[in-house]
C-alpha positions in Angstrom: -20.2 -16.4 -5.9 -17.9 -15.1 -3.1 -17.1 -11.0 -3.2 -13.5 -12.0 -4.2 -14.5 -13.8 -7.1 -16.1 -10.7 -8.6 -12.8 -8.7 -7.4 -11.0 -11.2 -9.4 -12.8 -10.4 -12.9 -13.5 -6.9 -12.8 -10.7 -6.3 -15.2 -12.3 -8.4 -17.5 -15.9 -7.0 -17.0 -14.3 -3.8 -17.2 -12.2 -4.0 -20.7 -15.1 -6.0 -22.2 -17.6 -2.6 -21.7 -14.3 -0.1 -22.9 -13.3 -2.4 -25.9 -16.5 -2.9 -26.7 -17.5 0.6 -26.6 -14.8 2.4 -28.5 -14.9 -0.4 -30.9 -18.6 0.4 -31.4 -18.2 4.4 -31.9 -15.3 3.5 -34.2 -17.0 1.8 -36.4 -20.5 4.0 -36.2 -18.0 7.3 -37.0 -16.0 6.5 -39.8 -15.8 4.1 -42.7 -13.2 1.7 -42.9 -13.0 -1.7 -45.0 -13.0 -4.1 -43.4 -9.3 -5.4 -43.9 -8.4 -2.5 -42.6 -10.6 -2.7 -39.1 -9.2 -6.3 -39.1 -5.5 -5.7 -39.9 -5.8 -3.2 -37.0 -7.2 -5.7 -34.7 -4.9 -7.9 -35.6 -1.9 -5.7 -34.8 -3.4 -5.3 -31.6 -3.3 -8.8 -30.7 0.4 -9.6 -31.9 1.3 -6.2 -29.9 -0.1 -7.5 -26.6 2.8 -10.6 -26.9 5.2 -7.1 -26.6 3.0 -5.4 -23.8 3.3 -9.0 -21.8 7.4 -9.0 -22.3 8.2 -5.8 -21.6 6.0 -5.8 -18.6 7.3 -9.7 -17.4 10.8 -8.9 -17.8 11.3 -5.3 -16.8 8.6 -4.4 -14.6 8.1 -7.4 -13.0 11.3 -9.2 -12.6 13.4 -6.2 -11.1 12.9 -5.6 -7.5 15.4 -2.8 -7.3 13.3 -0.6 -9.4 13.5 2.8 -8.0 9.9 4.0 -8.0 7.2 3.1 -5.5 5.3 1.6 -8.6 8.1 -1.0 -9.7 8.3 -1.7 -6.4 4.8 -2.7 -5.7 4.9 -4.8 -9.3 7.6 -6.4 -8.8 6.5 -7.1 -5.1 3.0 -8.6 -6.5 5.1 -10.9 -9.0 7.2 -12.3 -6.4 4.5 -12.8 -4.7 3.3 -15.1 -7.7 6.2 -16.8 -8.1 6.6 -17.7 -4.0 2.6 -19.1 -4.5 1.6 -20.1 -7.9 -1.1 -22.0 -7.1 -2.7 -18.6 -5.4 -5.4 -18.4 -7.2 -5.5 -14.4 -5.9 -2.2 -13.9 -7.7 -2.4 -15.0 -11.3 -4.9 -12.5 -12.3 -4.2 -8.8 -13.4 -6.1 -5.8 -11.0 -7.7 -2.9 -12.7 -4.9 -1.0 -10.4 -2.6 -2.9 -11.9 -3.4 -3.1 -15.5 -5.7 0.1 -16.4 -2.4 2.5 -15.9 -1.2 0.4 -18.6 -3.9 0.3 -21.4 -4.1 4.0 -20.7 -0.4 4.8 -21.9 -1.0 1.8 -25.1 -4.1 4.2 -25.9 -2.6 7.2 -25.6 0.8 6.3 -27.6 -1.2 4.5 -30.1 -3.5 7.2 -30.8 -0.6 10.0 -31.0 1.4 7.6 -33.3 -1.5 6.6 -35.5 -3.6 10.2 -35.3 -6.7 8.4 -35.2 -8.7 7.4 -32.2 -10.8 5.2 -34.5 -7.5 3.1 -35.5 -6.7 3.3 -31.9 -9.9 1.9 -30.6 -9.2 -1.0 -32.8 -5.6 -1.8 -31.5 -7.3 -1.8 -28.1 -9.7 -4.3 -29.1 -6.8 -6.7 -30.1 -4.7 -5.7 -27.4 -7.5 -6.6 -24.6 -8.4 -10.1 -26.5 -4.5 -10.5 -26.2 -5.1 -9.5 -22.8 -7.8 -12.1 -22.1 -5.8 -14.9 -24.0 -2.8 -14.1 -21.6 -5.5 -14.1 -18.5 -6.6 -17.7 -19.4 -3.5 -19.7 -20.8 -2.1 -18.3 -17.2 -5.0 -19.8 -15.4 -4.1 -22.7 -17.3 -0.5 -22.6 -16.7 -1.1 -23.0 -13.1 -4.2 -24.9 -12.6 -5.2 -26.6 -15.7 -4.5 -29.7 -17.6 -4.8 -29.1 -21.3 -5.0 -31.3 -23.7 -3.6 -30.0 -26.9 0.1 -29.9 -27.4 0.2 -26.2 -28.0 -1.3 -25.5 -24.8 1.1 -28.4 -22.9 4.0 -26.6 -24.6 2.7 -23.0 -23.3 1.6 -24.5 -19.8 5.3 -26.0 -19.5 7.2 -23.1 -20.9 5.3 -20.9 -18.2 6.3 -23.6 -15.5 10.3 -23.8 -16.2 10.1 -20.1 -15.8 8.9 -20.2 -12.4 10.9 -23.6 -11.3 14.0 -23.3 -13.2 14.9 -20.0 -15.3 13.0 -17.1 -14.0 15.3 -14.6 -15.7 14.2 -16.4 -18.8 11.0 -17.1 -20.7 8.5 -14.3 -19.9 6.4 -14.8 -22.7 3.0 -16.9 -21.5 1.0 -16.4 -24.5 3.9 -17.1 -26.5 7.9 -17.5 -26.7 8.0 -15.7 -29.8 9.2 -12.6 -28.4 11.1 -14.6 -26.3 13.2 -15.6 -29.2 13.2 -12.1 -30.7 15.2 -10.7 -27.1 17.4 -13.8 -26.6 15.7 -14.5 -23.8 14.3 -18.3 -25.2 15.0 -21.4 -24.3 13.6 -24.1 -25.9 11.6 -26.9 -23.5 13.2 -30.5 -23.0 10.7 -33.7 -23.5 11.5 -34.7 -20.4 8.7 -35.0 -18.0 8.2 -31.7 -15.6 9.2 -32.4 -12.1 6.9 -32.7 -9.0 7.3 -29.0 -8.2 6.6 -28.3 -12.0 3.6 -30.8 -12.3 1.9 -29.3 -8.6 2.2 -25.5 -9.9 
C-alpha cells in the first residue's frame, strides 16, 4: 500500500485506539447499566450530525474567516469542492480533526462532570465520525445501491453542483432541516457533472 494511503487512515487508526481505550477504562471504573452506557453512545452518534453542520457550514464554507485556522479549513474545502473526485481531499487529517474531538471532549466532560459519560459520547461521536468518512467516500466515488444511500449520495452531490450554501449535512439532512438550510432532492436524474463527482 502506497505511504499516502496510510496518511489517508491514520485518523481512523488513530480514534479507533482512543475510543476504544477510554471506552475500555470507562467501563472497567465504574458501573453503569447498560441503557445508560448505550443512551450515551447513542447521544454521541446523533451529536456528530451537529459536529458535521456546524463544521460544513461555518468553518468550512466561509473563506473570510479571520483566523489563520478558518482560513486554512476553508482553503482545504474549496479545495474539495474545485476536485471532488480527489481522493486526497475527501478524508479528514488528524491536523484537521483531533483539534476538534479535543474541544467535544473537553465540553462534554465539563457539562456532564464525568469522564466515564464523556468517553462514551466519544465513542458515538467517532462511529458518527466513521459513518460520515464512508457515506463521503461513497458520495464521491461509489454507487450504492440502497435508496437511502442514493438519496444521501445525491443530496451530497447537489451541494457541490448546484447549492453549496445549502445542504451541509452528508450523514444526514436532518439538521439540515432543523437550520433552514434543506432542500429537498428532485427525481430527476443527476446531471453529467453530478453523475462524474
Amino acid at each position: 500500500m502506497p505511504t499516502r494511503g496510510w496518511k489517508q487512515f491514520t485518523p481512523f487508526y488513530f480514534y479507533t485506539t482512543v475510543a476504544a481505550s477510554l471506552g475500555s477504562a470507562a467501563a472497567v471504573s465504574e458501573a453503569r447499566s447498560v441503557a445508560g452506557t448505550l443512551l450515551l453512545i447513542v447521544s454521541g452518534l446523533l451529536s456528530w450530525g451537529v459536529v458535521e453542520y456546524g463544521l460544513h457550514r461555518f468553518a468550512f464554507h466561509l473563506p473570510a474567516l479571520p483566523a489563520a485556522r478558518g482560513r486554512f479549513l476553508s482553503a482545504a474545502h474549496q479545495s474539495h469542492h474545485e476536485h471532488p473526485q480527489a481522493a486526497e481531499q475527501l478524508f479528514s487529517s488528524l491536523r484537521m480533526s483531533a483539534p476538534v474531538a479535543l474541544i467535544y471532549c473537553l465540553l462534554a466532560w465539563g457539562v456532564l462532570g464525568s469522564w466515564q459519560a464523556m468517553a462514551y459520547l466519544f465513542v458515538g461521536l467517532i462511529l458518527g465520525y466513521f459513518s460520515y468518512e464512508w457515506l463521503h467516500y461513497q458520495a464521491h466515488h461509489g454507487a450504492p445501491r440502497l435508496r437511502p444511500l442514493k438519496y444521501l449520495r445525491k443530496y451530497h452531490l447537489l451541494h457541490h453542483h448546484q447549492t453549496p450554501g445549502l445542504r451541509f449535512g452528508v450523514t444526514s439532512p436532518v439538521v439540515d432541516y432543523l437550520c433552514g438550510t434543506f432542500r429537498p432532492v428532485g427525481r430527476r436524474a443527476p446531471r453529467a457533472k453530478e453523475r462524474l463527482s
